[in-house]
MARDRENDREN-727709 format. One record per residue: residue number from 1; residue in one letter; chain; x, y, z of N, C-alpha, C, O in turn. Coordinates in steps of 0.02 Angstrom, whole numbers, plus 32768, in hexadecimal, padded with zeros to 4 digits. Example, Ala and Ser with C-alpha at 12.3 -4.5 7.8 and 13.67 -1.06 7.14 Angstrom:
<recs>
<rec><n>1</n><res>A</res><chain>A</chain><n_east>8294</n_east><n_north>7EE4</n_north><n_up>8186</n_up><ca_east>8267</ca_east><ca_north>7F1F</ca_north><ca_up>8186</ca_up><c_east>8294</c_east><c_north>7F5B</c_north><c_up>8186</c_up><o_east>82C8</o_east><o_north>7F5A</o_north><o_up>81A7</o_up></rec>
<rec><n>2</n><res>S</res><chain>A</chain><n_east>8282</n_east><n_north>7F90</n_north><n_up>8162</n_up><ca_east>82AC</ca_east><ca_north>7FCB</ca_north><ca_up>8165</ca_up><c_east>8285</c_east><c_north>8002</c_north><c_up>818A</c_up><o_east>829E</o_east><o_north>8039</o_north><o_up>8192</o_up></rec>
</recs>
This chain:
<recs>
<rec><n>1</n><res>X</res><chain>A</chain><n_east>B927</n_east><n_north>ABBA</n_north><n_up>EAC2</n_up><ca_east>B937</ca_east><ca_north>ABF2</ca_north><ca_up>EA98</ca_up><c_east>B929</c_east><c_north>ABDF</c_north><c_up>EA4F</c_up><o_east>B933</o_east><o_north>ABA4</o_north><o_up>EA41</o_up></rec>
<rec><n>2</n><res>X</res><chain>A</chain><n_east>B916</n_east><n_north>AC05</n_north><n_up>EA23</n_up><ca_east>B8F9</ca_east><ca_north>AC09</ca_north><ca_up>E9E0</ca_up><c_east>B91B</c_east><c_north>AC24</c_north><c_up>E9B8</c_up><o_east>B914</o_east><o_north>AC10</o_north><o_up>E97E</o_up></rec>
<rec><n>3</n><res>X</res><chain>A</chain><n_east>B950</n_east><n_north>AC5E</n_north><n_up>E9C6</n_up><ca_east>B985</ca_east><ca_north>AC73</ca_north><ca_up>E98C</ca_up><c_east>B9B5</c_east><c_north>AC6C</c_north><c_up>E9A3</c_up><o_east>B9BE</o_east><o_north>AC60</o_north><o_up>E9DF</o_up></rec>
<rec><n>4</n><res>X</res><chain>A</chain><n_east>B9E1</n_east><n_north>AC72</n_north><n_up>E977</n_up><ca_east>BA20</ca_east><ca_north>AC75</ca_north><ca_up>E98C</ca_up><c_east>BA4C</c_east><c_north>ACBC</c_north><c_up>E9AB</c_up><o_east>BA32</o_east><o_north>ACF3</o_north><o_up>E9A9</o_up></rec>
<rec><n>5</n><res>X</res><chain>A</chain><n_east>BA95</n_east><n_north>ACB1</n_north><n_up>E9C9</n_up><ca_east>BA8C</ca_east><ca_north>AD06</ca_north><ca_up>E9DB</ca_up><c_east>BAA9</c_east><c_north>AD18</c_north><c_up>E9A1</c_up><o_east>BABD</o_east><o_north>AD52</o_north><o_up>E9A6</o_up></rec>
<rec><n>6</n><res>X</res><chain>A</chain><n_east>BABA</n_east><n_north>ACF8</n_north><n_up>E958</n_up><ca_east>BACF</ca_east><ca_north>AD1E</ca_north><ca_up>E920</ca_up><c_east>BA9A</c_east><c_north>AD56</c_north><c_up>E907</c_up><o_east>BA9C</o_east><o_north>AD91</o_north><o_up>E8F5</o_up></rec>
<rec><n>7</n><res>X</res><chain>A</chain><n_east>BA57</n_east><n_north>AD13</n_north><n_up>E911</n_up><ca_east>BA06</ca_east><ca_north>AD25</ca_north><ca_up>E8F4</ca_up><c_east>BA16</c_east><c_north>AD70</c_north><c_up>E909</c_up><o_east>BA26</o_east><o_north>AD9E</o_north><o_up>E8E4</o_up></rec>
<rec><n>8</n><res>X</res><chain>A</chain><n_east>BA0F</n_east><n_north>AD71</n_north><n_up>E944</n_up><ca_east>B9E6</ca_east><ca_north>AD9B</ca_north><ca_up>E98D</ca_up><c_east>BA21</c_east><c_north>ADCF</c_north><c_up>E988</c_up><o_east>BA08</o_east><o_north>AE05</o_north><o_up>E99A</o_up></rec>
<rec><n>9</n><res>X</res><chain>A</chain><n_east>BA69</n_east><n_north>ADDA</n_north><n_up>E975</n_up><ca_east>BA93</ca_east><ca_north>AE0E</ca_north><ca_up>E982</ca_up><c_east>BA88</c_east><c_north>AE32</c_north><c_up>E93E</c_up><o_east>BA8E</o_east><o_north>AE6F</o_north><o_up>E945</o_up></rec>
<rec><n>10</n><res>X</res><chain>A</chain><n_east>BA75</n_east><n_north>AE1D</n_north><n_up>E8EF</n_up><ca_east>BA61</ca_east><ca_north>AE2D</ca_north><ca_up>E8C7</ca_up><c_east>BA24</c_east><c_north>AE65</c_north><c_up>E8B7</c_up><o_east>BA20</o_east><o_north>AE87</o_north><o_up>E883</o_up></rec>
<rec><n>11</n><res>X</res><chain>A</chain><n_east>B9F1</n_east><n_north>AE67</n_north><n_up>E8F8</n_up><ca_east>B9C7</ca_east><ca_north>AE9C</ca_north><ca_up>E8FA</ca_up><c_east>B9FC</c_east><c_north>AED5</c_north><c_up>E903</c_up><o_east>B9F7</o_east><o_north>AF02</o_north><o_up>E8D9</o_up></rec>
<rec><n>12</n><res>X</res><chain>A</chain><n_east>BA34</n_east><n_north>AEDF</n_north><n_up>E93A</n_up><ca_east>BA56</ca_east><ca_north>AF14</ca_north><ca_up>E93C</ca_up><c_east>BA70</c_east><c_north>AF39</c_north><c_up>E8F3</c_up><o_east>BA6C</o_east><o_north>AF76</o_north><o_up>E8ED</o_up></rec>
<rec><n>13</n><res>X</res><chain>A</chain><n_east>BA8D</n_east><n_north>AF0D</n_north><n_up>E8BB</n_up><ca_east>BAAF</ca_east><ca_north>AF26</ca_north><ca_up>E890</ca_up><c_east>BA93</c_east><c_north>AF73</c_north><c_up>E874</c_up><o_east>BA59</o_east><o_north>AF83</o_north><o_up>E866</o_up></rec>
<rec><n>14</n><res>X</res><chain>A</chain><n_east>BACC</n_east><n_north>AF9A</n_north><n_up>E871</n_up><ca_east>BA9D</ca_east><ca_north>AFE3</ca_north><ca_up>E860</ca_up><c_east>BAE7</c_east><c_north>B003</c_north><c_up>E833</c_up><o_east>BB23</o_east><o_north>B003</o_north><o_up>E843</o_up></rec>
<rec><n>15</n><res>X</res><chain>A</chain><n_east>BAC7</n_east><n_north>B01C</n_north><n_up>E7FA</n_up><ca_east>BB01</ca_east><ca_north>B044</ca_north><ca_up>E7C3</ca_up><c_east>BB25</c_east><c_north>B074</c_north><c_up>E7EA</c_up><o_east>BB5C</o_east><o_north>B085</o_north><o_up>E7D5</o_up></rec>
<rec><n>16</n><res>X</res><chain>A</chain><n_east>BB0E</n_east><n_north>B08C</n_north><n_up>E821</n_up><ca_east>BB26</ca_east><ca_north>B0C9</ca_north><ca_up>E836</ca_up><c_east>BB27</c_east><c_north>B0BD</c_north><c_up>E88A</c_up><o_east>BB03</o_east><o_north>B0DF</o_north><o_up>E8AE</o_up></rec>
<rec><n>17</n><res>X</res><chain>A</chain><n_east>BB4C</n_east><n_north>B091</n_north><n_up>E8A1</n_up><ca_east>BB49</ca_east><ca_north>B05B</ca_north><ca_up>E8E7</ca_up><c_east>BB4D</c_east><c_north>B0AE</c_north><c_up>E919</c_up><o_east>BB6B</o_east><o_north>B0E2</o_north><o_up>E90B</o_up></rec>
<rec><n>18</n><res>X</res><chain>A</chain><n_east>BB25</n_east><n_north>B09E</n_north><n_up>E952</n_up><ca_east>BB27</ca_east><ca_north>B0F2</ca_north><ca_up>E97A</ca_up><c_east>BB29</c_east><c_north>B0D5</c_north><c_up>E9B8</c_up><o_east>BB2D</o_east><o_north>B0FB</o_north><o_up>E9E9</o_up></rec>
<rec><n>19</n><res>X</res><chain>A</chain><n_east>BB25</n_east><n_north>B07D</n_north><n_up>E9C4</n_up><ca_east>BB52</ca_east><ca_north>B071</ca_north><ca_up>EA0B</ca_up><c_east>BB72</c_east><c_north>B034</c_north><c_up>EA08</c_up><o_east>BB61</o_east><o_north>B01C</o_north><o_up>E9D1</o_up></rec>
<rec><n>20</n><res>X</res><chain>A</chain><n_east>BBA1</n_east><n_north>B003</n_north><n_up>EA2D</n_up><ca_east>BBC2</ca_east><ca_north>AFDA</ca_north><ca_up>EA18</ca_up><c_east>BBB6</c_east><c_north>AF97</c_north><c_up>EA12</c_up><o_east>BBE3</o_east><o_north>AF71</o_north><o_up>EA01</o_up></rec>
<rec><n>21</n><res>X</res><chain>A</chain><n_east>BB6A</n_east><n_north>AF80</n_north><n_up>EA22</n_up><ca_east>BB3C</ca_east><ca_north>AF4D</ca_north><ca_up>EA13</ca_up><c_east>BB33</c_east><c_north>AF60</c_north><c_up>E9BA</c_up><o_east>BB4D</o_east><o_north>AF34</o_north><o_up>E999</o_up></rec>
<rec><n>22</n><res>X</res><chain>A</chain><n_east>BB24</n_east><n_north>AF7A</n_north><n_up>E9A7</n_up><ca_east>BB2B</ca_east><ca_north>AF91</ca_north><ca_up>E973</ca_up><c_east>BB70</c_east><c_north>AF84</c_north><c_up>E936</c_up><o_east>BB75</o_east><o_north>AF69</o_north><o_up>E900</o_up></rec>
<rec><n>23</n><res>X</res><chain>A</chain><n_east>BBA1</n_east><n_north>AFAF</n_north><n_up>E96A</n_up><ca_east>BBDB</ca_east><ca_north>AF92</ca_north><ca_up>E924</ca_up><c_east>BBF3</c_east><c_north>AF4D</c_north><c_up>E932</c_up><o_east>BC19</o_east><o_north>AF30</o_north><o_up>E90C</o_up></rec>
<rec><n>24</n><res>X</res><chain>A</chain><n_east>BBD7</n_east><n_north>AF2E</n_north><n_up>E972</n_up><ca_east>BBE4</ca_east><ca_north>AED5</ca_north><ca_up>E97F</ca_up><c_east>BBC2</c_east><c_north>AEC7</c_north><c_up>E94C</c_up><o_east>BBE9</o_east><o_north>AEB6</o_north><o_up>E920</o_up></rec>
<rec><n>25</n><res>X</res><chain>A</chain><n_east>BB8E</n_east><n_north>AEC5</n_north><n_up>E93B</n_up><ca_east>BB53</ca_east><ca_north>AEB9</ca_north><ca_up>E901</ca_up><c_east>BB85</c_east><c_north>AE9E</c_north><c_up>E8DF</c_up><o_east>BB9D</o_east><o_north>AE65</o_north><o_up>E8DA</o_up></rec>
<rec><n>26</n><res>X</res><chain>A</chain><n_east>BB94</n_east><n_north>AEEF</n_north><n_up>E8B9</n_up><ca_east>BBB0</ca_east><ca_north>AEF1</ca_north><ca_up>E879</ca_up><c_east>BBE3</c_east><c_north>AECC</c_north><c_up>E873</c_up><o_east>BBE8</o_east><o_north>AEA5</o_north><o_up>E844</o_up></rec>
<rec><n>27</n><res>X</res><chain>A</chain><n_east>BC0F</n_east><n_north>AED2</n_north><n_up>E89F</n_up><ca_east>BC52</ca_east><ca_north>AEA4</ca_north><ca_up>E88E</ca_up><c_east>BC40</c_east><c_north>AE68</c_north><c_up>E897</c_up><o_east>BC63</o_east><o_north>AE42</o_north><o_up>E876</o_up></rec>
<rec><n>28</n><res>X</res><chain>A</chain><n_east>BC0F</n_east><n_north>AE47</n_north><n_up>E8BD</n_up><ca_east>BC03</ca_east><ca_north>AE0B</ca_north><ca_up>E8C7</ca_up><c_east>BBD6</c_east><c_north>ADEB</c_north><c_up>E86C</c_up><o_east>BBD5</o_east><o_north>ADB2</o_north><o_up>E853</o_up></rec>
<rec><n>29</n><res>X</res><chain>A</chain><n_east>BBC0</n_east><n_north>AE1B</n_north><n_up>E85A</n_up><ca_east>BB8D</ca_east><ca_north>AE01</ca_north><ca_up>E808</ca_up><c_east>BBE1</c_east><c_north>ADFD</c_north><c_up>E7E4</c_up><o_east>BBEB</o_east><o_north>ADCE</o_north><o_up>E7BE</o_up></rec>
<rec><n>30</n><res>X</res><chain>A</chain><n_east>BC14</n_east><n_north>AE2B</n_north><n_up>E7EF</n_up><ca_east>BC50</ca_east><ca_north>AE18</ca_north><ca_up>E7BD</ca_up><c_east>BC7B</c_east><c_north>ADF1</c_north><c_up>E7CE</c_up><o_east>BCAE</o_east><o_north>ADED</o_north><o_up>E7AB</o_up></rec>
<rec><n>31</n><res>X</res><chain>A</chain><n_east>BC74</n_east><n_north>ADC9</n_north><n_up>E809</n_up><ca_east>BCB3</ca_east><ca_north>AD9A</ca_north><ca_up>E811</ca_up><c_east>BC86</c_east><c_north>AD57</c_north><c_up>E803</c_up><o_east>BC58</o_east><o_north>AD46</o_north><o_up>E827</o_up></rec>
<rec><n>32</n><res>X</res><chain>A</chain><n_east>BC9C</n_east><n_north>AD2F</n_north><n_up>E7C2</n_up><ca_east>BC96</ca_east><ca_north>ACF4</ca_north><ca_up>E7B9</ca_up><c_east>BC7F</c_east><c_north>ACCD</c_north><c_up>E7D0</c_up><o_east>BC4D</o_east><o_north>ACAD</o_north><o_up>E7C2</o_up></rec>
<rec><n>33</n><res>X</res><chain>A</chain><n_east>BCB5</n_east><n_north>ACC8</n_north><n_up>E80F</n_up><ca_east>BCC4</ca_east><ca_north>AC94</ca_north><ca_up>E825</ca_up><c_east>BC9C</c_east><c_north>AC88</c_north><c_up>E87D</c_up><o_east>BCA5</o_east><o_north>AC61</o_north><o_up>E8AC</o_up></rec>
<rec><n>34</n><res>X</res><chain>A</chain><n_east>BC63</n_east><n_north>ACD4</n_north><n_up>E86C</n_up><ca_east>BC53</ca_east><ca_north>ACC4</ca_north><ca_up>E8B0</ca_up><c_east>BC25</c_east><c_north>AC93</c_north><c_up>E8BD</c_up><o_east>BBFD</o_east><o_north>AC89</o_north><o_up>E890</o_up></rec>
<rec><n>35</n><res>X</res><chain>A</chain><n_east>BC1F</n_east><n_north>AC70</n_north><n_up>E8EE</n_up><ca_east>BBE2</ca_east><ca_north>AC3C</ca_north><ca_up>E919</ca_up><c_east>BBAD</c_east><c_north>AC3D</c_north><c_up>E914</c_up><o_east>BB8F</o_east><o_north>AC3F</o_north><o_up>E94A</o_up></rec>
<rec><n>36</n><res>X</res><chain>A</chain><n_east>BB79</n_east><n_north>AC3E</n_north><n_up>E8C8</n_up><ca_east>BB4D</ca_east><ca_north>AC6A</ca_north><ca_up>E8C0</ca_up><c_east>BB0D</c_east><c_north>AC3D</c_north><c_up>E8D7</c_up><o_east>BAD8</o_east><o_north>AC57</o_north><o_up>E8E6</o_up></rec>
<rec><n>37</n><res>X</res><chain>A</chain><n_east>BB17</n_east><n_north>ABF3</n_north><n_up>E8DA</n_up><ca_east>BB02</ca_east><ca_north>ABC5</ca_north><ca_up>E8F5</ca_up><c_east>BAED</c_east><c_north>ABCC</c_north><c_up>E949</c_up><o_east>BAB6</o_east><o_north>ABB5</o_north><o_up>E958</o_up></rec>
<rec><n>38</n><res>X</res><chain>A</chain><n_east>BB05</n_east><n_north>ABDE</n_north><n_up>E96A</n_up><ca_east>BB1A</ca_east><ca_north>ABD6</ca_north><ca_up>E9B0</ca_up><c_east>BAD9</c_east><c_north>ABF5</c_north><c_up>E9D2</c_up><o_east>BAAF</o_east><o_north>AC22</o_north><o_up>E9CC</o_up></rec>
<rec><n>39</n><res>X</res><chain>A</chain><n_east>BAE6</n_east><n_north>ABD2</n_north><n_up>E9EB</n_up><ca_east>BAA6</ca_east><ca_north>AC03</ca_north><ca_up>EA3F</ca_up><c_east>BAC8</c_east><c_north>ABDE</c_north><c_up>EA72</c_up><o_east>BAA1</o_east><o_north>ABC2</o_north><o_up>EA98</o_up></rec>
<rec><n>40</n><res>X</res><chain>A</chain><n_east>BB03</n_east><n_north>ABD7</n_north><n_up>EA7D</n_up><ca_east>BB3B</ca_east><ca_north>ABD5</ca_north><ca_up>EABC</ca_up><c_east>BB63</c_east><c_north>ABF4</c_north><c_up>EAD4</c_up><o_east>BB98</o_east><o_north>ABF9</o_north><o_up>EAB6</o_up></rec>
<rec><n>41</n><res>X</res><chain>A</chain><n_east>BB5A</n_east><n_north>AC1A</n_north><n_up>EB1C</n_up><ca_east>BB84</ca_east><ca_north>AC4E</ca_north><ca_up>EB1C</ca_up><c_east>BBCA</c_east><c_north>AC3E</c_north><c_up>EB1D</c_up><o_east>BBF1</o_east><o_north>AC66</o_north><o_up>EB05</o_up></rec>
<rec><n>42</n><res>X</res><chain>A</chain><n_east>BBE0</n_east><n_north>AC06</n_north><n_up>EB38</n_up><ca_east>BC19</ca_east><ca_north>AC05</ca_north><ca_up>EB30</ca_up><c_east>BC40</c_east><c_north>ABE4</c_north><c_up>EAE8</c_up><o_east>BC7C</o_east><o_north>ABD8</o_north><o_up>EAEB</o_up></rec>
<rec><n>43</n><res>X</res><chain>A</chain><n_east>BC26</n_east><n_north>ABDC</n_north><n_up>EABF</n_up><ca_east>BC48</ca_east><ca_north>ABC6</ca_north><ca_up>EA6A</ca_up><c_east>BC3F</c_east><c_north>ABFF</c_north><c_up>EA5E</c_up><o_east>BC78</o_east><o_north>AC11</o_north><o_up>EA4F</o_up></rec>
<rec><n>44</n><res>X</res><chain>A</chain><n_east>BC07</n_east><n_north>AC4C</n_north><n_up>EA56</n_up><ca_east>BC0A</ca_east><ca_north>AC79</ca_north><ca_up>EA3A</ca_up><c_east>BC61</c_east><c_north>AC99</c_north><c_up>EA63</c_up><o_east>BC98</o_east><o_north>AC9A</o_north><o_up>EA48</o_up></rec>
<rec><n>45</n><res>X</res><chain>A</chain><n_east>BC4D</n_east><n_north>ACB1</n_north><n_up>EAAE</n_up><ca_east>BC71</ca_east><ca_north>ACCE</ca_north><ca_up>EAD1</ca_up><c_east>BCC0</c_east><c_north>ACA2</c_north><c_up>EABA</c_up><o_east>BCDA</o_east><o_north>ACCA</o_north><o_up>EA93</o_up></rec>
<rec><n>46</n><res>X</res><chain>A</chain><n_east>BCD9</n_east><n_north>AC82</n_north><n_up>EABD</n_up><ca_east>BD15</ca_east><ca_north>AC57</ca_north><ca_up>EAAC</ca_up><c_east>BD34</c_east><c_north>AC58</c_north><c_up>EA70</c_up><o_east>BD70</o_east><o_north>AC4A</o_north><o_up>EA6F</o_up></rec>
<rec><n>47</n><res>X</res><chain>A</chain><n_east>BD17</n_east><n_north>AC67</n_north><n_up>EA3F</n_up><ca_east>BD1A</ca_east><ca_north>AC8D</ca_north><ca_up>E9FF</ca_up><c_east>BD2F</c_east><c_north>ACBB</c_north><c_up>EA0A</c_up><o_east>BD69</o_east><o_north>ACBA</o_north><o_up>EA1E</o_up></rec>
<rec><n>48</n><res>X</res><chain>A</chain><n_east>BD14</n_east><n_north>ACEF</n_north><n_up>EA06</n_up><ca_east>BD12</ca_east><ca_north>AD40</ca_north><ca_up>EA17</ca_up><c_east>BD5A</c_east><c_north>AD39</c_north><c_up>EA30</c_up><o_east>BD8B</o_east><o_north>AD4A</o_north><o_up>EA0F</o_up></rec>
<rec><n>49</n><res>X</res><chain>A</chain><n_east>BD5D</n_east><n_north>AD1E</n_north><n_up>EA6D</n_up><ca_east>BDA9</ca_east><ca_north>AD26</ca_north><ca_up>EA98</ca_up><c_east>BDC6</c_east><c_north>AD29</c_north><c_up>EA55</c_up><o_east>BDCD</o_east><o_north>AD5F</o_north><o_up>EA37</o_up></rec>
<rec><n>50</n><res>X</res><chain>A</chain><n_east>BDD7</n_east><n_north>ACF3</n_north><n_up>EA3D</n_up><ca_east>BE08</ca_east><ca_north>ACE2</ca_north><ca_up>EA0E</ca_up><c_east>BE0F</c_east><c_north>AD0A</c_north><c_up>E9BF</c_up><o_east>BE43</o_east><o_north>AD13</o_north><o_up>E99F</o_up></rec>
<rec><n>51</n><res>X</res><chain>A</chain><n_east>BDCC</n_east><n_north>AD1B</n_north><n_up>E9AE</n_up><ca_east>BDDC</ca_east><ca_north>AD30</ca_north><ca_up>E966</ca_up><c_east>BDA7</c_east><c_north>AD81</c_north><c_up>E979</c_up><o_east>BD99</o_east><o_north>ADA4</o_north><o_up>E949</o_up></rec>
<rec><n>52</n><res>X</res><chain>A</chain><n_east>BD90</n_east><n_north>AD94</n_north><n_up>E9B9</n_up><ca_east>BD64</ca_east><ca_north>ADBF</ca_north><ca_up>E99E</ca_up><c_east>BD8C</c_east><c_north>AE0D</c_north><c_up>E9C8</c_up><o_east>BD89</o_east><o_north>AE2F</o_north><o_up>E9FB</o_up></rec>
<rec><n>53</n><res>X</res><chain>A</chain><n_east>BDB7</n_east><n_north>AE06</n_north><n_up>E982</n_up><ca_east>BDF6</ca_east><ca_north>AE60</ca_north><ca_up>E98C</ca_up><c_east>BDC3</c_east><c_north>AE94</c_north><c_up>E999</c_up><o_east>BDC8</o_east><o_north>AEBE</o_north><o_up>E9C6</o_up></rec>
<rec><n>54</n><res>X</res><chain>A</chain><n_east>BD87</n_east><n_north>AE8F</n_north><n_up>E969</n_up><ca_east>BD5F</ca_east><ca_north>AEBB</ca_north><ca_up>E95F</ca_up><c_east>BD32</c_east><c_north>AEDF</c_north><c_up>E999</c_up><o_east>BD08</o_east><o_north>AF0B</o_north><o_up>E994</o_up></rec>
<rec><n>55</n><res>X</res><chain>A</chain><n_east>BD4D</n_east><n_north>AEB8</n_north><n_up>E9D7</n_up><ca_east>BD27</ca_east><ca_north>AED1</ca_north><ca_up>EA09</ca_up><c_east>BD50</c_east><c_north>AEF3</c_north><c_up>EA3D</c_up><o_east>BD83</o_east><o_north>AEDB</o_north><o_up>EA56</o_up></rec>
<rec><n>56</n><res>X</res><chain>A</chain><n_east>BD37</n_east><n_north>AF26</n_north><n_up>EA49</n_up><ca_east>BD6C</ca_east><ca_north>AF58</ca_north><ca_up>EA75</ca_up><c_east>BD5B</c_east><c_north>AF2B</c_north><c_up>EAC7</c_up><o_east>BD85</o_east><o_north>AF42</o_north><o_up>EAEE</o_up></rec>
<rec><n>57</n><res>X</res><chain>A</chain><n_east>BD45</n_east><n_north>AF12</n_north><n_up>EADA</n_up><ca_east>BD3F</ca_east><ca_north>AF00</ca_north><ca_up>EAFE</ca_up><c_east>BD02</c_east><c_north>AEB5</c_north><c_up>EB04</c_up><o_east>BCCB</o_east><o_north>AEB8</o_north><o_up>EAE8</o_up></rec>
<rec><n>58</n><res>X</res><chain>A</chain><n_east>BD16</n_east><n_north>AE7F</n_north><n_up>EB27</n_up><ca_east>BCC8</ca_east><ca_north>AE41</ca_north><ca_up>EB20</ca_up><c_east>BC93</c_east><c_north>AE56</c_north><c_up>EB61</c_up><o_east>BC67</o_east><o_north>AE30</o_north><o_up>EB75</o_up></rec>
<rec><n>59</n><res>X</res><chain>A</chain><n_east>BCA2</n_east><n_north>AE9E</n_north><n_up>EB7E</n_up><ca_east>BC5B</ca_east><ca_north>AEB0</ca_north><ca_up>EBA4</ca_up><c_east>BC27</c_east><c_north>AEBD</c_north><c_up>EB73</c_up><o_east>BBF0</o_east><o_north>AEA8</o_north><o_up>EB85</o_up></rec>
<rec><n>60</n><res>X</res><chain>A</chain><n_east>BC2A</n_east><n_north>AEE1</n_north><n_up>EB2F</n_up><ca_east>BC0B</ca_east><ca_north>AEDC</ca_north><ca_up>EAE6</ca_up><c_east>BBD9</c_east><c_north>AE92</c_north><c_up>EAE5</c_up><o_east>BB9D</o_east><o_north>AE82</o_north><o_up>EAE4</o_up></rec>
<rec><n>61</n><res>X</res><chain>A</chain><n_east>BC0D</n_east><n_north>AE7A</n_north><n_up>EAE5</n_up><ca_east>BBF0</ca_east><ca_north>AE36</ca_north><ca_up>EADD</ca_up><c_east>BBB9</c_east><c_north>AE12</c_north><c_up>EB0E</c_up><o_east>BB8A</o_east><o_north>ADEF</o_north><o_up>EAFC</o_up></rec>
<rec><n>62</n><res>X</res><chain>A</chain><n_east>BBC9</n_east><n_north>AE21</n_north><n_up>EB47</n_up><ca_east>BBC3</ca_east><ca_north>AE0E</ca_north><ca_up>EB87</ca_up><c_east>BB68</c_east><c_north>AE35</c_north><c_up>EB82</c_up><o_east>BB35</o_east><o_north>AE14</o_north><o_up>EB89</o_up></rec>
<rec><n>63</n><res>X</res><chain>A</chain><n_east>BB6B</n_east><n_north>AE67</n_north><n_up>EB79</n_up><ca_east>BB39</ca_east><ca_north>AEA3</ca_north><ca_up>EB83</ca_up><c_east>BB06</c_east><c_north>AE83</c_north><c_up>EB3B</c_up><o_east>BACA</o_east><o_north>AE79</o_north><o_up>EB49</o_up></rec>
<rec><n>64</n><res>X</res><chain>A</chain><n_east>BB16</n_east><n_north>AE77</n_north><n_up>EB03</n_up><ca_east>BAEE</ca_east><ca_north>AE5D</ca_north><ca_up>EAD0</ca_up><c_east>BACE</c_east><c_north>AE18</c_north><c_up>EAE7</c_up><o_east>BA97</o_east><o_north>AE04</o_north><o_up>EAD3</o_up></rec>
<rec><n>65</n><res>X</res><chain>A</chain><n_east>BAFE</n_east><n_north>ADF0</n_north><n_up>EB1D</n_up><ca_east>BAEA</ca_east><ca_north>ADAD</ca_north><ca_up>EB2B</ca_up><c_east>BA9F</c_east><c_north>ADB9</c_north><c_up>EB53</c_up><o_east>BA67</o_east><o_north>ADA1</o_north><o_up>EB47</o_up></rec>
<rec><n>66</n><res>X</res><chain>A</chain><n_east>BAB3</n_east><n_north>ADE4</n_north><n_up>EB81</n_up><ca_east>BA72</ca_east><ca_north>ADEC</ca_north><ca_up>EBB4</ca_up><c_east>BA26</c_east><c_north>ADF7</c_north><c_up>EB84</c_up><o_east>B9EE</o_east><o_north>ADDD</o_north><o_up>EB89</o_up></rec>
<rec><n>67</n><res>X</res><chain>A</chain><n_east>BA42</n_east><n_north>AE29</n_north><n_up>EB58</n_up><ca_east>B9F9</ca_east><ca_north>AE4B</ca_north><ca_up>EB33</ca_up><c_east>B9DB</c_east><c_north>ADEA</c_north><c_up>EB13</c_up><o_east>B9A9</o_east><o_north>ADC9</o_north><o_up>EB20</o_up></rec>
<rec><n>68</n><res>X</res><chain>A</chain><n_east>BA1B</n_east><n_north>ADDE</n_north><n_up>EAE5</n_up><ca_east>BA0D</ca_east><ca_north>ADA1</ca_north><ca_up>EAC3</ca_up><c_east>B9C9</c_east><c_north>AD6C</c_north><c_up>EAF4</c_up><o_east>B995</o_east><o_north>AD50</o_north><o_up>EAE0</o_up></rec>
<rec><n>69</n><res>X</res><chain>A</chain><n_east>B9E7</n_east><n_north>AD6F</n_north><n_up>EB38</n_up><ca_east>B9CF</ca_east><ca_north>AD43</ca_north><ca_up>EB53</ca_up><c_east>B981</c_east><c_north>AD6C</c_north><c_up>EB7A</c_up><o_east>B94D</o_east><o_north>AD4C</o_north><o_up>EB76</o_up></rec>
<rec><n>70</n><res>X</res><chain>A</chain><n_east>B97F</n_east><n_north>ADA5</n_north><n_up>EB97</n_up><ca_east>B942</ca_east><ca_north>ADBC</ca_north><ca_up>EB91</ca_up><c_east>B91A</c_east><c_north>ADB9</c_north><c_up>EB56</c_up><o_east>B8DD</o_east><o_north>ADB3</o_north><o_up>EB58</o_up></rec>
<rec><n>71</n><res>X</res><chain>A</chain><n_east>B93F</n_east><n_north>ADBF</n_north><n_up>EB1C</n_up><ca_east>B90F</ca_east><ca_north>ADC3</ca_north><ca_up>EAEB</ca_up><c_east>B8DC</c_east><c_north>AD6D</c_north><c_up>EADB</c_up><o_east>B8A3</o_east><o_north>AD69</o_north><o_up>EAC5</o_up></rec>
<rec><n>72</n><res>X</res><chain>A</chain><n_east>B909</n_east><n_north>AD34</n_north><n_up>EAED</n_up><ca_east>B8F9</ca_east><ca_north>ACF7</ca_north><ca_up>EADF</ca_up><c_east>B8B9</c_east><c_north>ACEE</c_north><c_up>EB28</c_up><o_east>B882</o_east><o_north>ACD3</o_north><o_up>EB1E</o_up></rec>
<rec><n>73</n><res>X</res><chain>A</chain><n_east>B8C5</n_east><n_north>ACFE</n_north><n_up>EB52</n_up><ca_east>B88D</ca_east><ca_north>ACF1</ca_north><ca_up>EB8C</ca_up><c_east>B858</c_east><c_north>AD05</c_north><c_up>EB7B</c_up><o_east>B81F</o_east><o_north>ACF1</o_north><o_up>EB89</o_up></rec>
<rec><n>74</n><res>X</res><chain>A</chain><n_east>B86F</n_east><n_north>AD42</n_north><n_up>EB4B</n_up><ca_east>B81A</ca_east><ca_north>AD52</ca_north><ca_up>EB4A</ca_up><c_east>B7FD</c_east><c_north>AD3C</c_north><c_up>EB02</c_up><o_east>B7C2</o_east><o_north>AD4C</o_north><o_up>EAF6</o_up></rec>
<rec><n>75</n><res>X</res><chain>A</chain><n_east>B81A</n_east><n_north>AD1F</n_north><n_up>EAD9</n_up><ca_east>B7F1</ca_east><ca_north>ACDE</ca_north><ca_up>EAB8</ca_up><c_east>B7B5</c_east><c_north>ACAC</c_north><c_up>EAE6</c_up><o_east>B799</o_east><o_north>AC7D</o_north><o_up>EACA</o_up></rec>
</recs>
């Protein structure tokens, strides 16, 4: 893999988020403290548990992981 999934969830960010890959984006560019380093699902995912309120649910997460990782194969 070549980006990170901070890199790679960062294409989502959108002013006006219209699905929830999208406002993950966003809250993910404003929390600090996120893993921006990481391309591990489980240090990103383990995080999230713990500090990521912002997600109504980690199927969000779960569903961004898959794209993340289709998107790296086809590098």
């Amino acid at each position: 893999m070549s980006k990170t999934f901070y890199h790679f969830l960062m294409k989502y960010r959108h002013p006006a988020p219209k699905d929830e890959i999208s406002k993950f984006a966003n809250h993910a560019y404003n929390d600090h403290s996120f893993p921006k380093t990481s391309m591990e699902y489980h240090e990103v995912s383990s995080y999230l548990e713990l500090n990521g309120h912002y997600l109504d649910s980690m199927t969000i997460f779960d569903e961004a992981w898959q794209l993340y990782l289709l998107s790296e194969i086809k590098l």
